[in-house]
C-alpha positions as CSV (number, residue, x, y, z in Angstrom):
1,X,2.0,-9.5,-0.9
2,X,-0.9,-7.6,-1.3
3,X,0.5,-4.5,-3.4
4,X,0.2,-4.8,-7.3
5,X,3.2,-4.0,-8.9
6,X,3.9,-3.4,-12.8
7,X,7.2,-5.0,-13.9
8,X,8.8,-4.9,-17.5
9,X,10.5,-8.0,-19.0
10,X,13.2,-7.9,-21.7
11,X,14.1,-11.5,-23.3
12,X,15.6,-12.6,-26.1
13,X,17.3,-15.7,-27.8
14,X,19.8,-16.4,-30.2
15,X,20.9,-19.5,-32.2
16,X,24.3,-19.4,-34.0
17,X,23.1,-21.9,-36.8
18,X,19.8,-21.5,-36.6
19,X,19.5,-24.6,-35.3
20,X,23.1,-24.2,-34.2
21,X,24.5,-23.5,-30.6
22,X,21.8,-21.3,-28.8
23,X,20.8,-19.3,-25.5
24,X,18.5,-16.7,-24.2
25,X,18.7,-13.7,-21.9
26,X,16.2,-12.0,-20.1
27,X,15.7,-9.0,-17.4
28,X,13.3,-7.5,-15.4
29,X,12.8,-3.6,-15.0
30,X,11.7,-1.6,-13.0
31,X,8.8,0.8,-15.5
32,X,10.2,4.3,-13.4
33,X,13.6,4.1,-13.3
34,X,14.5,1.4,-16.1
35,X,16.3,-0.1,-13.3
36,X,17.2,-3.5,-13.8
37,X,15.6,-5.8,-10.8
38,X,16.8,-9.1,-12.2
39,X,18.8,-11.2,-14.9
40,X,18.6,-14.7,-16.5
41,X,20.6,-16.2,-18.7
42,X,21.6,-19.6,-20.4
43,X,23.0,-21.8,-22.6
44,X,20.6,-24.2,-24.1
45,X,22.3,-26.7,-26.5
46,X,21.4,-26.7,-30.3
47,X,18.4,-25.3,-30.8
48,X,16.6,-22.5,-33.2
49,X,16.0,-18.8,-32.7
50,X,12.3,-19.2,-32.0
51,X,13.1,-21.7,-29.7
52,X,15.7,-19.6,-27.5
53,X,13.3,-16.5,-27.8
54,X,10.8,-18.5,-26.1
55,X,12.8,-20.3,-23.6
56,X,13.9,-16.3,-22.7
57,X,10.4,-15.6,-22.3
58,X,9.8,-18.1,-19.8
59,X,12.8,-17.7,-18.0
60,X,11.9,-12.9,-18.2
61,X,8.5,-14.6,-16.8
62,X,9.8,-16.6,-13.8
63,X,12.6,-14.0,-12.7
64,X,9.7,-11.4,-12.6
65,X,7.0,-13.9,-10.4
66,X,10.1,-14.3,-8.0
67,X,10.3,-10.4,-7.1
68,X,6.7,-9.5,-6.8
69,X,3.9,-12.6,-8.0
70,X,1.4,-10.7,-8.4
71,X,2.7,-8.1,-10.3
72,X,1.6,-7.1,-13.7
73,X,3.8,-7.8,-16.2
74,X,4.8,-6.0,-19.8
75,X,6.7,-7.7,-22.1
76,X,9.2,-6.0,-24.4
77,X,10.6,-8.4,-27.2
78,X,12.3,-7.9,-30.6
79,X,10.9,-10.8,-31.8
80,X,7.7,-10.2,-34.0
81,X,6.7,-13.9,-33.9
82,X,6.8,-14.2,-30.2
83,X,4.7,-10.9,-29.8
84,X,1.6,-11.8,-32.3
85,X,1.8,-15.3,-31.4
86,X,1.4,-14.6,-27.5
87,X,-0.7,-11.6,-27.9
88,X,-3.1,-14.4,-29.4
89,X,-3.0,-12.6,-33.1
90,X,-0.9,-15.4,-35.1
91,X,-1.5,-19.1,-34.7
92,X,1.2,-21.6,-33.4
93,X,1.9,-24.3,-35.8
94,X,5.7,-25.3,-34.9
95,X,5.4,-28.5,-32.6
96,X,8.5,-26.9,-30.4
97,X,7.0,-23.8,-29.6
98,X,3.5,-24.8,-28.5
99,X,4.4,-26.6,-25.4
100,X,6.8,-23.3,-24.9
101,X,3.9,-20.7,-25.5
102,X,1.8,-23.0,-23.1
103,X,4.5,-22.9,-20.2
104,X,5.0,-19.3,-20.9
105,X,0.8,-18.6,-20.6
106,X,0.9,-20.1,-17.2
107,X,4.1,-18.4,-15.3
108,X,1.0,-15.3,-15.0
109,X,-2.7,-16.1,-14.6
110,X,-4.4,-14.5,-17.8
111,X,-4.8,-11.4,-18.1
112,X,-1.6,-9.7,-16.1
113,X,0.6,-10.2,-19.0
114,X,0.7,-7.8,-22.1
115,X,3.7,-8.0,-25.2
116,X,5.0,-4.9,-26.9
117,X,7.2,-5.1,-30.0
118,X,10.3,-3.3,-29.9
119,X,13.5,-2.8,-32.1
120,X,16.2,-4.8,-31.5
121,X,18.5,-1.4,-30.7
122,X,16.1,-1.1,-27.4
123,X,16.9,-5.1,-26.4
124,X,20.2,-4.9,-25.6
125,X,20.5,-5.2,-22.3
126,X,18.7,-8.9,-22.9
127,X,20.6,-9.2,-26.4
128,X,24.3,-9.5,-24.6
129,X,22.8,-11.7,-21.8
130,X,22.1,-14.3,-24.7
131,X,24.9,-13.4,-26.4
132,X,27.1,-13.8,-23.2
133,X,25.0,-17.3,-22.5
134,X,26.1,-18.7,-26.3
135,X,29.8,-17.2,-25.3
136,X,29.7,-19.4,-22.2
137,X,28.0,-22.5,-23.9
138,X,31.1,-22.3,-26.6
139,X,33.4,-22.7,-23.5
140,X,32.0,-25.4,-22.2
141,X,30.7,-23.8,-19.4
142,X,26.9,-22.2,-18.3
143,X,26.4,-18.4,-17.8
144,X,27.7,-16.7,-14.5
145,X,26.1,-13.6,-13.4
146,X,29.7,-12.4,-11.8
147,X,31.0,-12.1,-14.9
148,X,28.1,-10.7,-16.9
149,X,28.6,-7.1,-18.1
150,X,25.4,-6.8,-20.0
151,X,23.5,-4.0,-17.3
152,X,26.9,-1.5,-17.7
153,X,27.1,-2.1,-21.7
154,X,23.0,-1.5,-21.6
155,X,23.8,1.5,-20.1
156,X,21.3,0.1,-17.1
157,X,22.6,2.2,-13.9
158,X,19.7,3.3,-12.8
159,X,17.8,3.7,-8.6
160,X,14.6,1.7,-7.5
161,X,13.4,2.0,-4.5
162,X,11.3,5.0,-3.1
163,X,10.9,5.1,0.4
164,X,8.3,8.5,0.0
165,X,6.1,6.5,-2.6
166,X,5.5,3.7,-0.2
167,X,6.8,0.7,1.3
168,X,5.0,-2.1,-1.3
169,X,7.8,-1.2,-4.4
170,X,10.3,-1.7,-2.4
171,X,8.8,-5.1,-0.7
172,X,8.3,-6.7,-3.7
173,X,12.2,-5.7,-5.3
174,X,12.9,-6.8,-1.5
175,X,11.5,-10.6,-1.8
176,X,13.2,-11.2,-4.7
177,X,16.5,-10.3,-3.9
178,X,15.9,-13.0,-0.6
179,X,14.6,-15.3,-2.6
180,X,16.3,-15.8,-5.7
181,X,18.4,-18.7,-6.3
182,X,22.2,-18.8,-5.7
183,X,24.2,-17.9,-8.9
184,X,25.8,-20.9,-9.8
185,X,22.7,-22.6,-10.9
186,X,22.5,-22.4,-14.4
187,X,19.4,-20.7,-16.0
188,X,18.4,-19.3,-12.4
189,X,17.5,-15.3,-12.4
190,X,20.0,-13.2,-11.1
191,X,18.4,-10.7,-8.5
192,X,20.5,-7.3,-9.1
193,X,22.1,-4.9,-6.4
194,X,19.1,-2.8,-7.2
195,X,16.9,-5.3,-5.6
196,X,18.8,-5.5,-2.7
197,X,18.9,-1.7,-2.2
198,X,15.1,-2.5,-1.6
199,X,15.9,-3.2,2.3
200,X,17.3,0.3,2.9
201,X,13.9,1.8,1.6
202,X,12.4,-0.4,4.2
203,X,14.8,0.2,7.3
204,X,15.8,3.7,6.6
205,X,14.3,7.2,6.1
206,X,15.1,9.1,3.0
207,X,18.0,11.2,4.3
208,X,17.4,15.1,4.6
209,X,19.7,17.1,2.4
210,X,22.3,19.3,4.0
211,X,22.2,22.6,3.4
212,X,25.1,22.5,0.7
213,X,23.1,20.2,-1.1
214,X,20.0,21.5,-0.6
215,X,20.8,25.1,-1.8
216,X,22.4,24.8,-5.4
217,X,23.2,27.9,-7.1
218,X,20.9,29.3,-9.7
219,X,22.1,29.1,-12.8
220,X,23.0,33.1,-14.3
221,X,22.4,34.8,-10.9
222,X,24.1,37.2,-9.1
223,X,25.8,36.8,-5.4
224,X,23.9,40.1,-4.3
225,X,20.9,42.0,-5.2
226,X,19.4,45.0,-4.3
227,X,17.7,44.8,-0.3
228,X,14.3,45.7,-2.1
229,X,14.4,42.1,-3.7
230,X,15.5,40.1,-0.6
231,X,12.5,39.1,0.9
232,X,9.5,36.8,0.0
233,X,7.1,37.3,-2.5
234,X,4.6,35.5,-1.1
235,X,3.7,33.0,1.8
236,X,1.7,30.0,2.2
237,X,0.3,28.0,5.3
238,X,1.5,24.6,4.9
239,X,-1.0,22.4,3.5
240,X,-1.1,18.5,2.0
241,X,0.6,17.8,-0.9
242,X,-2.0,18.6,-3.9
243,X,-2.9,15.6,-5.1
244,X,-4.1,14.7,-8.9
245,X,-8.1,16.3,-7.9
246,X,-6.5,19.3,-5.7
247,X,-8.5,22.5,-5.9
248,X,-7.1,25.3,-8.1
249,X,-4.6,27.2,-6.2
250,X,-4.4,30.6,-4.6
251,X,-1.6,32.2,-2.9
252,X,-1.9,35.2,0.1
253,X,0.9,37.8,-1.1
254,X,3.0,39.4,1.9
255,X,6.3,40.5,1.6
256,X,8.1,40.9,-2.0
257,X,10.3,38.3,-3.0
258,X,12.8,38.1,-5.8
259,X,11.7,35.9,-8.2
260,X,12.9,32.4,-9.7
261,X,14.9,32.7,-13.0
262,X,12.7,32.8,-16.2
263,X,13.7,29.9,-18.5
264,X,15.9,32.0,-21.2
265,X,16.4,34.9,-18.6
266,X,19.7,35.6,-15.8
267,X,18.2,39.2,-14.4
268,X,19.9,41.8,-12.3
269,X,18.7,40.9,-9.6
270,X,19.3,37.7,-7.2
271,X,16.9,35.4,-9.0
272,X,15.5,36.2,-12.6
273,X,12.0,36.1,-14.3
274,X,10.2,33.1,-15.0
275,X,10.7,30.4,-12.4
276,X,8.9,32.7,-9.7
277,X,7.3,31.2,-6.9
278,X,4.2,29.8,-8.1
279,X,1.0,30.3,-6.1
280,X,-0.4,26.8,-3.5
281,X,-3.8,25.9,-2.7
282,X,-4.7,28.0,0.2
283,X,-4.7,26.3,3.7
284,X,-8.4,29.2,4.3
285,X,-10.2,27.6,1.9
286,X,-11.8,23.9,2.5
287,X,-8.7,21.8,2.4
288,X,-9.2,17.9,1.6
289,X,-8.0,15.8,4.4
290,X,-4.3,14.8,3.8
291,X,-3.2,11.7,2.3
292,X,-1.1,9.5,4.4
293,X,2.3,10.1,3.4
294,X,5.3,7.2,4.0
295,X,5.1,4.0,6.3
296,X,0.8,5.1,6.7
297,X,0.8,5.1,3.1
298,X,-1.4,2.0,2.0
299,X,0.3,-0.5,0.6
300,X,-1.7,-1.2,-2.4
301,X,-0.6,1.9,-4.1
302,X,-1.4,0.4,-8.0
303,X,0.9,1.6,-10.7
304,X,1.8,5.6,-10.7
305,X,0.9,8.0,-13.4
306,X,5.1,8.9,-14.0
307,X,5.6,12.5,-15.5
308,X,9.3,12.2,-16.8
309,X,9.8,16.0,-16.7
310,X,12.2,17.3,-19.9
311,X,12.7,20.7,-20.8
312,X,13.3,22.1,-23.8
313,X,16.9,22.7,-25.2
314,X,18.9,25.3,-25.7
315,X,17.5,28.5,-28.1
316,X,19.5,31.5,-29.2
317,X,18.2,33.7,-25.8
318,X,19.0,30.9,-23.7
319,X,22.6,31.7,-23.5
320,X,21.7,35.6,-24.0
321,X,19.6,35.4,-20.3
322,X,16.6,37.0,-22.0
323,X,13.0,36.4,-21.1
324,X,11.2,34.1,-23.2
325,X,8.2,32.9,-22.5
326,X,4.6,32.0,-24.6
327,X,4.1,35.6,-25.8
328,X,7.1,36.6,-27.8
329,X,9.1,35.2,-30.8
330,X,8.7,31.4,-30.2
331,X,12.5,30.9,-31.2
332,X,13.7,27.8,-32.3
333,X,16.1,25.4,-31.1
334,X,20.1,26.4,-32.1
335,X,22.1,23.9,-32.7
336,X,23.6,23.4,-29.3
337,X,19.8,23.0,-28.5
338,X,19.8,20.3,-31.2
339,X,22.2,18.0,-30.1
340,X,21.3,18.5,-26.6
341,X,17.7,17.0,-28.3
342,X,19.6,14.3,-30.0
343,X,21.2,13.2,-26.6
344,X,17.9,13.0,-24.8
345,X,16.2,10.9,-27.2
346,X,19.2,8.6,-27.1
347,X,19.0,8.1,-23.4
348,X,15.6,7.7,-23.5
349,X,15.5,5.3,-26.0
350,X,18.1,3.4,-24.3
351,X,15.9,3.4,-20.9
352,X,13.2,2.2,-23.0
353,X,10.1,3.5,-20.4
354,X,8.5,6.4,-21.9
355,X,5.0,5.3,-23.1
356,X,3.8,8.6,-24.5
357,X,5.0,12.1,-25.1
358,X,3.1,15.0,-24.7
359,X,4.0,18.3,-25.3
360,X,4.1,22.3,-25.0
361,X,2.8,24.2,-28.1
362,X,6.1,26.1,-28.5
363,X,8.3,25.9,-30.9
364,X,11.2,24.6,-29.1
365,X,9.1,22.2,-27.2
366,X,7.6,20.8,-30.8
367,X,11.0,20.3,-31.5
368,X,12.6,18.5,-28.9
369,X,9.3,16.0,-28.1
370,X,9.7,15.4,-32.2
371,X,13.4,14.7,-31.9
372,X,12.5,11.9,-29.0
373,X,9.2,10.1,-30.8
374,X,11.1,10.0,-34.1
375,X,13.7,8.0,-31.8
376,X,10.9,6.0,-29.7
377,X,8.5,5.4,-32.5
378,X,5.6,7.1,-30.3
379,X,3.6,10.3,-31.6
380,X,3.8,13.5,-29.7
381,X,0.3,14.9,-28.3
382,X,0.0,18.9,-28.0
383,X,-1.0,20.5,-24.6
384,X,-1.5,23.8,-24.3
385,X,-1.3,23.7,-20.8
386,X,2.4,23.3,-20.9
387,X,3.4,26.8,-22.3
388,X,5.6,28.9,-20.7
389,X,4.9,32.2,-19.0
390,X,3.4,34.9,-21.4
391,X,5.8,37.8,-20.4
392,X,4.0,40.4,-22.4
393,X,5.8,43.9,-22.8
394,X,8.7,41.8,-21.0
395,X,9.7,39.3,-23.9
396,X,12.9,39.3,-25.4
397,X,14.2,41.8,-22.5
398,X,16.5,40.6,-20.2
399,X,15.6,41.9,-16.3
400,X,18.4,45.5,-16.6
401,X,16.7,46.1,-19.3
402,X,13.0,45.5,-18.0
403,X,14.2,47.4,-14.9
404,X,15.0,50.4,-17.1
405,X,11.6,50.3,-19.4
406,X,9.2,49.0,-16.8
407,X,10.1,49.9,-13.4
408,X,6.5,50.0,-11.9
409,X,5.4,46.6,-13.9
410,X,8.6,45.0,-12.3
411,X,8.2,47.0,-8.5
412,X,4.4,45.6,-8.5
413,X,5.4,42.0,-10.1
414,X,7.9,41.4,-7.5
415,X,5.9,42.4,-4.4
416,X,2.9,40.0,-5.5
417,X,2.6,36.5,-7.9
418,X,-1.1,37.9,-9.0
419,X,1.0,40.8,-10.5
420,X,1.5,40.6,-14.1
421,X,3.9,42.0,-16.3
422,X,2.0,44.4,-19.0
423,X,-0.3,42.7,-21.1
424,X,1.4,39.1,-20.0
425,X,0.3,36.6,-17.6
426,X,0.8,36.3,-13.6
427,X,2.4,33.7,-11.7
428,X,-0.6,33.0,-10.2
429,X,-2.4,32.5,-13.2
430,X,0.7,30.2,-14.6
431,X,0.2,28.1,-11.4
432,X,-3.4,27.5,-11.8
433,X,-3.3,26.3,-15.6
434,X,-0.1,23.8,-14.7
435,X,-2.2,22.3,-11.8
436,X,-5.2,21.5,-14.4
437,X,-2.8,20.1,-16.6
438,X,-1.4,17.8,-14.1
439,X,-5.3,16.5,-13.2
440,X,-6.5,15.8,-16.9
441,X,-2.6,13.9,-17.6
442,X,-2.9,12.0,-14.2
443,X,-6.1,11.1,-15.1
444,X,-5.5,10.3,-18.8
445,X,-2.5,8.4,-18.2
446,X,-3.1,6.1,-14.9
447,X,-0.6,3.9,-14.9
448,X,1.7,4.9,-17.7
449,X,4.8,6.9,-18.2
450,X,4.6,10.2,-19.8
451,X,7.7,12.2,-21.6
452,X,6.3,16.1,-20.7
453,X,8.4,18.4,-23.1
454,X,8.1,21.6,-21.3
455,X,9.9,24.8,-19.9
456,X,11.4,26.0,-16.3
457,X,8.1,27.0,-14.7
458,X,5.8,24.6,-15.1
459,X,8.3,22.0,-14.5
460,X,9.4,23.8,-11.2
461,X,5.7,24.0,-10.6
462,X,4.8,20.2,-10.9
463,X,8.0,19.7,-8.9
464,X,7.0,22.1,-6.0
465,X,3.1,21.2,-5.5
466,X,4.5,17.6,-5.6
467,X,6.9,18.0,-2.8
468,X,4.1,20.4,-0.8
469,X,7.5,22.6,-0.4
470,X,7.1,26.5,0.3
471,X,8.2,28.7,-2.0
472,X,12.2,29.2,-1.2
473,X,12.5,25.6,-2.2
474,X,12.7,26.9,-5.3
475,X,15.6,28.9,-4.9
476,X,17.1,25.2,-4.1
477,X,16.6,24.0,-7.4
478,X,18.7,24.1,-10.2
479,X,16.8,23.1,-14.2
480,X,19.3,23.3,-16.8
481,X,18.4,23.2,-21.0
482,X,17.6,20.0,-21.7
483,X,17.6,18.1,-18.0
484,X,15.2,15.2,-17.1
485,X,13.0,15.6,-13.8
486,X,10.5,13.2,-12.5
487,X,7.4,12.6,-11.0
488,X,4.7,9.7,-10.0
489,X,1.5,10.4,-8.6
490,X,-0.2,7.4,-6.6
491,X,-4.0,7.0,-6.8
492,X,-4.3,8.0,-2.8
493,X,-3.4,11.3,-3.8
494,X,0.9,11.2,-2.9
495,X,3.2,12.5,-5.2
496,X,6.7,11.4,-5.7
497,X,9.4,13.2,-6.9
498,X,11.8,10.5,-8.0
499,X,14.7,12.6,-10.3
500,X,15.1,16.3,-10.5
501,X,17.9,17.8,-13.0
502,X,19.5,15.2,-14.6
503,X,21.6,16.4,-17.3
504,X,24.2,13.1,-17.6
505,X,22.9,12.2,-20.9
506,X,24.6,15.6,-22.2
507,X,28.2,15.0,-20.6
C-alpha cells in the first residue's frame, strides 16, 4: 500500500495486585472521526501494571500494522512511565520491561511512532477493554470481542470511510478488516464494523441526497417572502474546488437573492442576514487547473489538515433573531450558551482528536474555545480572521426592523454581496478574509486536527468553497448554536467535508 496513513493507538494495562491478576486493552482510531478501526484485548496471568501497559502497547502496535503498515502511528497512553520511557526521555531499568520496550520499538521502523500523555478520563475506551480482559481471566476464560462493550460505553460510534477524500483511507481500514485474525484467538485485534464499512467506500459512490434531505429548513425563517427577495443574489461559473493556495475570491452579481440567515438574526424575509451567499473565485480570472477529485484522486493523499468546525453557543440575541456580528456589543454567552459549551467540550474530550484550538476574537467565541481547552488541556490561539460579519448601522436590529430604518442599505445589500450594510462589512469582503484564513491554518496545521471556534458565516463559507457548491447550497444547510462541522483539506488541493451540523452532544 503505497498511501501513508496516520492512525491513533489507545492501550492500557491493569494488574489487580500489582503483581496480581492482569490484562491490557488496546484500540486503534481513526485521527478524523475518532472511529474505532480495531480492538485487542487479553488476559495475561499475574503480572504488574507496567508490565500489562506494555504488553497493551505492543498489542495497540500490531492491531494498527494490520490495517495500514505503513501508517504513522500516535500513541495516546495514561501511563506517564510508558510515555517518557518510549519517547526515549526516562531510562529503562526494570529487567521485565526492556525486552517489552524493545518488542514494542520494532512493531514501526523508527521514526513513525510518536507517544502523547493523556488523562486516564480520555483512555477509556482501552481502560474497559483491560478491565473486561481481567473480568474474563477471573472466569477462567480469555477476552471475546462479541461480548465486549467497551466502544458503546466509550461513547465510540463514530464513521470512517470517505469515499470524496480518496480511495487510500479506506484501503488501508479495508486490509485490516480482511486480514485480521478470527476472534476466538486470544490476544488477536478485533477489526471493528467500521473497518469493514471500508469496502462500501471502495465499491460504491457517495449517494446524492434527495431533495428532502438536501433542503433542510432554515432555522427562524419564514414559508414566504416578499417576490422582490426571491431570486439570486449572485451567480458563479462553476469552477474547482478552491483548494488551500486558491486565489482570493470574487463574485459577478446578477439577480438579487435573499440572503442566508445572520448567526443571531431570523429576518422578515425568506432567509435572514449573516449567512448570505458568500462570493467564489471567479471562473474569468486565471483558474488553477482542477485537482482530480475521487477514484483519479492520487492515492498518496498524506494526512489532512481537519478543521473541526464549532460555533459558538447560544447569546442573549440568539434566541431574540437579532443581528450580531463583529461590529456591535460582543455579548456574552447566556447560560443556555454555557451548558451548550460544557457539552461540547465533553464530547470532544471523549473523542479525544482535537490537537489545537483556534479561535474568533469575540467574546462568545473566547468563551466557548476556553470552555473546551480547559477540558482538553490545549491553549486556545486567537484569529482574527474568524470574526463574524461587521453589520455596522445593522447590529442589534433584527431584519423588520432594518427594513424600516434602512430600506436603501437593505434594497442595495440584497441585490449584490459587494453591498455593504452602512459603515459594516460586505459579504464579499467576509468571503475573501475566511479564504486567507483557511490558507495560513492549512498551511500551519498540515496534518493535525484543528477545533475552529467560530460563527454561521464563516463556517458556511469554509463549508461551501469546500464543497465548490453554488450559492443555493446554502439555503440547504442548517448550523444550529453550538453544532460541530468538519473539514479536511488534502495536500493535492481536495477538500472534504466529512460532518456538517452535528448537535448530538446537546440532546
Amino acid at each position: 500500500m503505497s498511501a501513508v496513513r496516520e492512525l491513533i493507538v489507545e492501550a492500557d494495562g491493569g494488574s489487580r495486585g500489582n503483581p496480581g491478576p492482569a490484562g491490557y486493552g488496546a484500540v486503534v482510531l481513526d485521527p478524523v472521526s475518532g472511529e474505532a478501526l480495531a480492538e485487542a484485548a487479553e488476559y495475561i496471568g499475574v503480572a504488574t501494571n507496567n508490565v500489562a501497559e506494555y504488553k497493551g502497547l505492543v498489542a495497540g502496535l500490531r492491531a494498527a500494522r494490520e490495517l495500514a503498515p505503513d501508517a504513522t502511528v500516535r500513541v495516546r497512553m495514561d501511563s506517564k512511565l510508558v510515555v517518557e520511557q518510549m519517547s526515549g526521555r526516562w531510562k529503562i531499568k526494570h529487567p521485565d520491561m526492556k525486552p517489552l520496550a524493545a518488542e514494542a520499538a520494532r512493531v514501526f521502523p523508527p521514526g513513525r511512532v510518536t507517544y502523547q500523555w493523556i488523562p486516564r478520563e480520555q483512555n477509556k475506551h482501552a481502560d474497559r477493554l483491560a478491565n473486561e480482559a481481567m473480568d474474563a481471566g477471573r472466569q477462567g476464560r480469555q477476552w471475546q470481542p462479541s461480548a465486549s462493550r467497551a466502544a458503546l460505553d466509550a461513547g465510540a460510534a463514530r464513521v470512517v470511510g470517505d469515499a470524496t477524500a480518496g480511495a487510500a483511507k479506506a484501503r488501508a481500514a479495508l486490509a485490516g478488516a480482511m486480514a485480521a485474525p478470527s476472534a476466538g484467538t486470544a490476544g488477536a485485534p478485533r477489526t471493528t464494523p467500521a473497518a469493514a464499512k471500508a469496502l462500501a467506500a471502495l465499491v460504491t459512490p457517495a449517494a446524492t441526497p434527495g431533495p428532502a434531505a438536501a433542503a433542510p429548513t432554515l432555522e427562524g425563517a419564514p414559508t414566504e417572502a416578499p417576490a422582490a427577495t426571491e431570486t439570486a443574489a449572485a451567480t458563479e461559473t462553476p469552477a474547482a474546488t478552491p483548494g488551500p493556495a486558491a486565489a482570493a475570491p470574487t463574485l459577478t452579481p446578477t439577480t438579487p437573492q435573499a440572503p442566508v440567515a445572520a448567526p443571531e438574526t431570523a429576518p422578515a424575509a425568506p432567509v435572514s442576514a449573516g449567512e448570505a451567499v458568500a462570493p467564489v473565485p471567479s471562473a474569468a480570472a486565471a483558474t488553477p487547473a482542477t485537482p482530480p477529485v475521487g477514484w483519479a484522486a492520487s492515492a498518496d493523499l498524506g494526512a489532512p489538515a481537519t478543521f473541526v468546525l464549532l460555533r459558538h453557543g447560544e447569546t442573549a440575541l440568539t434566541p431574540q433573531k437579532r443581528f450580531s456580528g463583529s461590529g456591535g456589543s460582543d455579548p456574552e454567552l447566556s447560560p443556555a450558551g454555557l451548558r451548550q459549551a460544557e457539552a461540547v467540550a465533553a464530547a470532544l474530550a471523549a473523542r479525544g482528536t482535537i490537537q489545537e484550538i483556534v479561535s474568533s476574537p469575540l467574546l462568545r467565541c473566547r468563551q466557548t474555545a476556553q470552555t473546551v481547552a480547559a477540558r482538553l488541556g490545549l491553549d486556545v490561539r486567537i484569529e482574527d480572521g474568524l470574526r463574524e460579519t461587521d453589520f455596522g448601522a445593522w447590529e442589534g436590529l433584527t431584519f423588520a426592523e432594518v427594513q424600516e430604518r434602512h430600506p436603501e442599505d437593505l434594497t442595495a445589500w440584497l441585490a449584490s454581496p459587494k453591498a455593504a450594510p452602512t459603515g459594516g462589512e460586505s459579504f464579499a469582503a467576509v468571503s475573501r478574509r475566511v479564504a486567507a484564513v483557511r490558507d495560513r491554518l492549512t498551511a500551519r496545521y498540515a496534518g493535525r486536527t484543528v477545533l475552529l471556534v467560530t460563527h454561521v458565516t464563516p463556517i458556511k463559507t469554509l463549508v461551501r468553497l469546500a464543497l465548490g457548491a453554488p450559492p443555493e447550497a446554502l439555503f440547504r444547510m442548517e448550523l444550529s448554536a453550538a453544532s460541530l462541522s468538519a473539514v479536511a483539506y488534502y495536500k493535492d488541493g481536495n477538500a472534504s467535508l466529512r460532518l456538517l451540523n452535528d448537535t448530538s452532544h446537546l440532546r
